[in-house]
VEXDREN-2710 file (C-alpha; in Angstrom, 1 decimal):
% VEXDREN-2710
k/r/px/py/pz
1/UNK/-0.4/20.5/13.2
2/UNK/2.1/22.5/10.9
3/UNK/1.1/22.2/7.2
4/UNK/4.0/24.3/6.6
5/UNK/6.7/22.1/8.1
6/UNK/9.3/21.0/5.3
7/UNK/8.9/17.1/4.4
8/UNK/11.4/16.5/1.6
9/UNK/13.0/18.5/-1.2
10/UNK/10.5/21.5/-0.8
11/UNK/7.7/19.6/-0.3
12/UNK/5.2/20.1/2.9
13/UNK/2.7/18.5/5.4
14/UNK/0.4/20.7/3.3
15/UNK/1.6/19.5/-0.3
16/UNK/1.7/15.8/0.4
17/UNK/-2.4/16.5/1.8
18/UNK/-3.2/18.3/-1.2
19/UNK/-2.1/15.6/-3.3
20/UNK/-4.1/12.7/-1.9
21/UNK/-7.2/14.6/-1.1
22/UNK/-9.2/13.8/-4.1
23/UNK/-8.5/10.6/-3.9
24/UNK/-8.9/10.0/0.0
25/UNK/-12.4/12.0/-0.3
26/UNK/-13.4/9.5/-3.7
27/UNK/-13.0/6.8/-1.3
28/UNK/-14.6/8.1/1.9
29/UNK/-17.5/8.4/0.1
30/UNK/-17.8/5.4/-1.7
31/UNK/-16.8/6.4/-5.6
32/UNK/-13.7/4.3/-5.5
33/UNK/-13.1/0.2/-6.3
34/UNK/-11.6/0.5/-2.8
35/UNK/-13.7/0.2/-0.1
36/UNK/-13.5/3.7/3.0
37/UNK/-10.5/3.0/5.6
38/UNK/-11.6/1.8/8.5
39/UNK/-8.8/2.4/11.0
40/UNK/-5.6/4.3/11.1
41/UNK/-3.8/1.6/10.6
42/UNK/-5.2/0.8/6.5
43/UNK/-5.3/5.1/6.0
44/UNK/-1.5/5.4/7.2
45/UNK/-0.5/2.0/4.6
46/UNK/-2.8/3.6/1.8
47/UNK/-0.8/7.8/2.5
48/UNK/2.5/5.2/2.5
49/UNK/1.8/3.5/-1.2
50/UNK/0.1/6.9/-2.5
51/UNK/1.6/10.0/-2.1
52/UNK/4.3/10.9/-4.4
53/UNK/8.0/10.5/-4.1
54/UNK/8.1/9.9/-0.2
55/UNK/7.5/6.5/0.7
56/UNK/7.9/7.0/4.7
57/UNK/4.7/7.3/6.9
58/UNK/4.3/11.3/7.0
59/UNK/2.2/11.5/10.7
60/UNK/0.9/14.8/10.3
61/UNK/-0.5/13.8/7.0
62/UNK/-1.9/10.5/8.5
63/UNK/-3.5/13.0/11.3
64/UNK/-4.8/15.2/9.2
65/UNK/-7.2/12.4/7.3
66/UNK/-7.8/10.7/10.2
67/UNK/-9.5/13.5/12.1
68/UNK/-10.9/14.9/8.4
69/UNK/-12.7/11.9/8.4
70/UNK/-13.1/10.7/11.7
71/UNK/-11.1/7.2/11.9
72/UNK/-10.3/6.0/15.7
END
């Protein structure tokens, strides 16, 4: 996976991750209202709505959570 590939308007892979991190890892571990993602589908939906100014599934961002946490 390339963190470093451009996404939009300077942004990268690697900024969009570093972004939703804190959040993703608050809810992984069960300090959030909303419960941990259970598939890839509800992780790729919740990267969608979250990450900032891109609102177009970002795959290598998706990836990169899914195999962090280990989501089939």
């Amino acid at each position: 996976m390339a963190l470093s590939t451009h996404i939009w308007e300077g942004w990268t892979v690697q900024d969009f991750i570093e972004v939703l991190q804190p959040q993703a890892d608050m809810i992984m571990s069960g300090q959030s209202w909303r419960k941990p993602f259970r598939s890839r589908s509800e992780l790729e939906a919740w990267c969608k709505d979250n990450q900032p100014y891109y609102k177009q599934t970002i795959p290598a961002v998706v990836s990169y959570f899914v195999n962090r946490y280990g989501i089939t």
